[in-house]
C-alpha positions in Angstrom: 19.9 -83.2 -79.9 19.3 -85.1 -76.5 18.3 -88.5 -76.3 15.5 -89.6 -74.1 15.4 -92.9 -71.3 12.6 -93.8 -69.3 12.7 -96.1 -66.5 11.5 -99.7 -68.1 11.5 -101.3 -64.4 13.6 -101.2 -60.8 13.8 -104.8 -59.4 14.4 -103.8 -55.8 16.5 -105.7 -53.6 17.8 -107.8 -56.3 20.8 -108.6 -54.1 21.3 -108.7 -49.7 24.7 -106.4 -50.6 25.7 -104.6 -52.9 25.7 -104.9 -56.5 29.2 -105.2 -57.9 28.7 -106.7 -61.1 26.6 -106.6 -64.5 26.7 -109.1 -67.7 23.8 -108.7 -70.8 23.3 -111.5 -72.9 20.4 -111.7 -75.5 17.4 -112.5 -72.8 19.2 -112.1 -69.9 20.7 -110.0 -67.2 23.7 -111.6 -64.9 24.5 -110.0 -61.4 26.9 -111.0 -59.0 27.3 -108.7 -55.7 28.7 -109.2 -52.0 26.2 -112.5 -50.9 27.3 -116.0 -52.7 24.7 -115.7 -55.1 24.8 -115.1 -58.4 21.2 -113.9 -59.9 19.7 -114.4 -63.6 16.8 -111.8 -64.8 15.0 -112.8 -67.9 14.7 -109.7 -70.2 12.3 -110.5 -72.4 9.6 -110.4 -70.2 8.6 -106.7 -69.8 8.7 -107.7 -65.7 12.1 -108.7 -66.0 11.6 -111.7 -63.4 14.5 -113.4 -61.5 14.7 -116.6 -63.9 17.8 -118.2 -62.3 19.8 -118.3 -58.9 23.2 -120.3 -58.2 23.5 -120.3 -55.2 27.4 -120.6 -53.8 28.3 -119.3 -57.1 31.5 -117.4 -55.2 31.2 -118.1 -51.2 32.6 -114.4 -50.6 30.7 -113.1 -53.2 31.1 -112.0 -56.9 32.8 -108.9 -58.3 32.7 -109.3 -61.8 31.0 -110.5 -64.3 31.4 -111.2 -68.2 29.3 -112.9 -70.8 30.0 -113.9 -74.5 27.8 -111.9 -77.1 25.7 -115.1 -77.6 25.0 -115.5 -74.0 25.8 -119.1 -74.0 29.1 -118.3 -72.1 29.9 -116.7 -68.8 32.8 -116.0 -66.4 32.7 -115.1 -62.8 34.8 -113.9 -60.3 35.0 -113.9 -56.7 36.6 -112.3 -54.1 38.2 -115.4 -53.0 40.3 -115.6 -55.9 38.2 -118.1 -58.0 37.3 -118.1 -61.5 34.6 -120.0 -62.5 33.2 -120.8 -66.2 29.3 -121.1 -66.8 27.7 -122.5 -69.6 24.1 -122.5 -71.1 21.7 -125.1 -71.2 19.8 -124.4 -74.4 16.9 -126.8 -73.7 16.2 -125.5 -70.0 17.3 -122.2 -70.0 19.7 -122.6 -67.2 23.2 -121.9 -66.2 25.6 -124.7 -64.6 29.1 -124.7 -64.1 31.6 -125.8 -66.6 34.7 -125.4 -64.8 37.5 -123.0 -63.7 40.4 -121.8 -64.8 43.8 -122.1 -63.0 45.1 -119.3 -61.3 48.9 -119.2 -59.8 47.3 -119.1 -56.6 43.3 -119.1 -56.4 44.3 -116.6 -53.6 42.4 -113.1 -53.2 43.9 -110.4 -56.1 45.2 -113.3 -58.4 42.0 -112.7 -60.3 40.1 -109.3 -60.4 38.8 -107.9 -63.6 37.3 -110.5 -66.1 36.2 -110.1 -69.9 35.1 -112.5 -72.4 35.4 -112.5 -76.4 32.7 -112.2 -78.7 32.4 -116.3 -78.8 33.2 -116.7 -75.2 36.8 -118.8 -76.4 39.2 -116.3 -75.0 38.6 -115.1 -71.5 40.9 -111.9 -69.4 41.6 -111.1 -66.3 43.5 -108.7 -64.4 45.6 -109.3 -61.0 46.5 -107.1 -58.2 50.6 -106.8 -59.0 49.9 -106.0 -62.4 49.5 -108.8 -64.8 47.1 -109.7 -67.6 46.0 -113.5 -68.3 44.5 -114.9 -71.1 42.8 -118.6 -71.1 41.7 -120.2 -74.3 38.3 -121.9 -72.5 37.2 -123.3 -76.0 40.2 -125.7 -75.1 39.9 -128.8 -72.9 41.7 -127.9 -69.5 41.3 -124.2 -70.3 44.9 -123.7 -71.5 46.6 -120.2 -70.0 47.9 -118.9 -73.4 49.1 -115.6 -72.7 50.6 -113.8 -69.3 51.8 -110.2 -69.6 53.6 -108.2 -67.3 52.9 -104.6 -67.2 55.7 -103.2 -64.6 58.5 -105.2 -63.0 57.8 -109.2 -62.1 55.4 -109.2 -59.4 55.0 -105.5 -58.9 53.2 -103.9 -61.7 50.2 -101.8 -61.0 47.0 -103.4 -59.9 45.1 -104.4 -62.8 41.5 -102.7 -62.2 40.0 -103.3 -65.4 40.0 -105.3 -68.8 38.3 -105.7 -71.7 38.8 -108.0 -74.7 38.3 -106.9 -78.6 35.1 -108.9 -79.8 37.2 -110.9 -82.0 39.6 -111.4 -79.3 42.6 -110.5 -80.8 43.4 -107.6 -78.6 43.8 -107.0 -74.6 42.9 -103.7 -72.8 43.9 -102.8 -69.2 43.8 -100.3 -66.9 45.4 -99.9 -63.7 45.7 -98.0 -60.1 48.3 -96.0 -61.3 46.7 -94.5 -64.1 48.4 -96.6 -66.8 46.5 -98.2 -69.8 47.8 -100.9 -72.0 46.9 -102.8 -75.7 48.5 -106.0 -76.3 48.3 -108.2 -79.5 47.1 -111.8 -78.3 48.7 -113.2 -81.5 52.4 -112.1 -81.2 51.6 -111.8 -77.1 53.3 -108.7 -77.5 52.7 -105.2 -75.9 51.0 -102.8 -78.7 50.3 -99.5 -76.8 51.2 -98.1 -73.6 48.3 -95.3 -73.4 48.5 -91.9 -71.8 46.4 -89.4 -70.9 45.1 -90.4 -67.0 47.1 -90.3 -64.1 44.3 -91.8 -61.7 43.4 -95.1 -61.3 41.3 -96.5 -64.6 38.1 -98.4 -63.0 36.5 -99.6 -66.7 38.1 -100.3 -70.5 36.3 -101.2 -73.0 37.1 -101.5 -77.2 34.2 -100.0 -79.7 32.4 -103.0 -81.8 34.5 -102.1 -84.3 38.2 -102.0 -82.6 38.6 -98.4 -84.1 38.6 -97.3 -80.8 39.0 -97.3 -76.7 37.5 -96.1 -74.1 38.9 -95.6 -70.7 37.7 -94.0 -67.7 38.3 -93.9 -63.8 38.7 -91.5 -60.6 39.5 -88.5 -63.2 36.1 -88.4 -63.7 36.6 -88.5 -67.6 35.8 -90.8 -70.4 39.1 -90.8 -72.8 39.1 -92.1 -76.5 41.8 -93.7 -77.8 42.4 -94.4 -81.9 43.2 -97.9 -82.5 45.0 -97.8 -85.5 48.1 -95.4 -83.7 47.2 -95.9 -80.0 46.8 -91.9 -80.0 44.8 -89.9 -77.6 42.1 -88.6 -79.4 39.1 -86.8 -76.9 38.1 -86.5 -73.5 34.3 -86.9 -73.0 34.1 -84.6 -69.4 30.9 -84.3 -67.4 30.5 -86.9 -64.2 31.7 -85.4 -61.2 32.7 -88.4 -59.5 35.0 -91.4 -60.6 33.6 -93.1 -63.2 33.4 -97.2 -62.6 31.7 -98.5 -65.9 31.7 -97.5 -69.7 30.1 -99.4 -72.2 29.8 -99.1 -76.1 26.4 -99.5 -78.0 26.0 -102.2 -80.4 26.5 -99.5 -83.3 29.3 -97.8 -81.6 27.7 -94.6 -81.5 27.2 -94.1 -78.3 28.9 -94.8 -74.7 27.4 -95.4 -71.6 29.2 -94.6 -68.2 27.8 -94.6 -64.7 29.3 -93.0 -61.5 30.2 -93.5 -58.1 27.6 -90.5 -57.6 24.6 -92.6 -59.0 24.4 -91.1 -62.3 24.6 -92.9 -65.7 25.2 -90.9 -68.7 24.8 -91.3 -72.9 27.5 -89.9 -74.7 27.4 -89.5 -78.5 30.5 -90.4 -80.2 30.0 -88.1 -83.0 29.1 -85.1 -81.2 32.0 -85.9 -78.5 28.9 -84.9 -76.4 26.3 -86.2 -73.5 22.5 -87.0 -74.5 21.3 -87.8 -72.0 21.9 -88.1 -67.8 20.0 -90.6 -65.3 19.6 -90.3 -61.6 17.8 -93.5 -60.1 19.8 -93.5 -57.1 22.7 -91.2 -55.3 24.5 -94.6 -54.2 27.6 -95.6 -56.3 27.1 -97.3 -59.8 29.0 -100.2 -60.0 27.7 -101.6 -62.8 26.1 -99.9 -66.3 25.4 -102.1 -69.6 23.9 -101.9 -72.6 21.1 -104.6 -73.1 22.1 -106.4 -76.8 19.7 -104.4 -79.2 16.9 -106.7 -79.7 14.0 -104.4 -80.8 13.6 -100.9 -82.2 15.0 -99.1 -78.9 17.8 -99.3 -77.1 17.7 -100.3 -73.3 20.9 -100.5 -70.3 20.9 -101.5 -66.8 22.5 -100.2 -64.1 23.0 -101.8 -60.6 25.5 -100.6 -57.7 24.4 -100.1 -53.6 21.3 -99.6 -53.7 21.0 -103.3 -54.5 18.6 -102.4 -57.1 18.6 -103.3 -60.6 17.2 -100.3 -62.9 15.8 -101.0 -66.0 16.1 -97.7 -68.9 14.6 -97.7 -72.5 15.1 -95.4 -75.0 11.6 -93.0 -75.9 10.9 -93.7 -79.3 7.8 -91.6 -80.0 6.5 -94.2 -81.9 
């Protein structure tokens, strides 16, 4: 049985450049792209109106994005090197900046791929030879508290992606060579070294439940990984371009991935099987999230060079 989407809204021209980067909190929508300024979309108005902008958020512009589940925290990253930490303001409504964390360098590559714990506490991120950081930002001075290495000091693979378990116990990367790694935060300790793509892995991301991982990249397939044995368990196959986002549901049931050929998809976990497939564009996806479930249907947002932001919801026939 196929699922149904219909197009909720397209904010055109969100962005002056393209649209690199995506975070959903609760009643909002966060995108970073190639311009300085970072952009905030209230979703709970059926318009979806541009609520926020910091401007010289990232002076080169922002390529990722991450937000805590309770959208009171936020990380971004530009292409300058810079991490910066944003906070809510629960009586206006408003994002200002809390700080940043310290990189070795604050150079370009020191700090690519960014992810956030359920709480926003813990925060991820990649680097270009290879390693994996991990700040504890609930701390004063945003404490580094865990650096891995995933190939020899200062020449690992290029850390493209990462993703960090809800509870934050557990780090997911994927890199330009194909490799994916699990490490336990706790013990700082590598758990898995993951086969099963030998292309560069462009999105990670753990299932609500840490039962399993998704991976996905320029193989132009979605891989599943069990949790409990780090084994490969399925291939979800149908984009015909490399994939650049995957994102779990709230229940787990279903994925979402979206394409460099401007097509998102909705895979069903128990069927191992697509539901449905959206075109708004034929530019690259950068960007594809699911919108925390705050009604009776679902809804995701995409964004990539069409410097749009589309807006899907599920048909509920009610």
């Amino acid at each position: 049985m196929s699922k149904q989407y219909l197009t909720a809204h397209t904010v055109d021209n969100a962005h002056i450049t393209d649209i690199f980067a995506l975070a959903t909190t609760p009643r909002a929508v966060l995108s970073g792209s190639g311009s300085s300024t970072i952009h905030v979309h209230d979703t709970t108005d059926p318009s979806f109106p541009l609520k926020q902008s910091i401007s010289d958020a990232h002076k080169l512009g922002t390529h990722h994005i991450a937000a805590s589940r309770d959208g009171r925290v936020a990380a971004s990253a530009g292409f300058g090197g810079e991490v910066k930490i944003w906070r809510l303001n629960g009586d206006t409504g408003e994002w200002s900046l809390s700080g940043e964390v310290a990189t070795s360098s604050n150079k370009p590559g020191e700090a690519w791929a960014l992810a956030l714990s359920e709480d926003g506490g813990y925060l991820a991120a990649t680097t270009n030879d290879g390693r994996v950081n991990v700040w504890n930002i609930a701390s004063e001075g945003n404490p580094k508290i865990q650096e891995y290495e995933t190939g020899s000091p200062g020449s690992g693979s290029f850390g493209l992606c990462v993703d960090l378990s809800r509870d934050g116990q557990y780090t997911a990367s994927g890199h330009q060579d194909g490799a994916v790694y699990i490490f336990n935060n706790s013990t700082g300790r590598i758990l898995f070294s993951l086969s099963g793509l030998a292309k560069p892995v462009r999105s990670v991301a753990f299932s609500p439940g840490n039962s399993r991982l998704a991976a996905a990249g320029d193989a132009g397939i979605i891989a599943l990984y069990d949790m409990k044995h780090g084994e490969h368990v399925g291939n979800l196959t149908g984009h015909a371009s490399w994939i650049m986002a995957v994102d779990w549901s709230d229940t787990g049931e279903f994925l979402l991935s979206g394409s460099m050929d401007g097509k998102v998809k909705v895979w069903s976990i128990e069927r191992n099987a697509c539901v449905a497939t959206h075109s708004e564009t034929d530019k690259a996806l950068w960007a594809a999230k699911w919108l925390p479930k705050t009604g009776k249907s679902e809804m995701f947002c995409t964004a990539g060079s069409n410097r749009s932001l589309a807006f899907y919801r599920e048909a509920t026939g009610a």
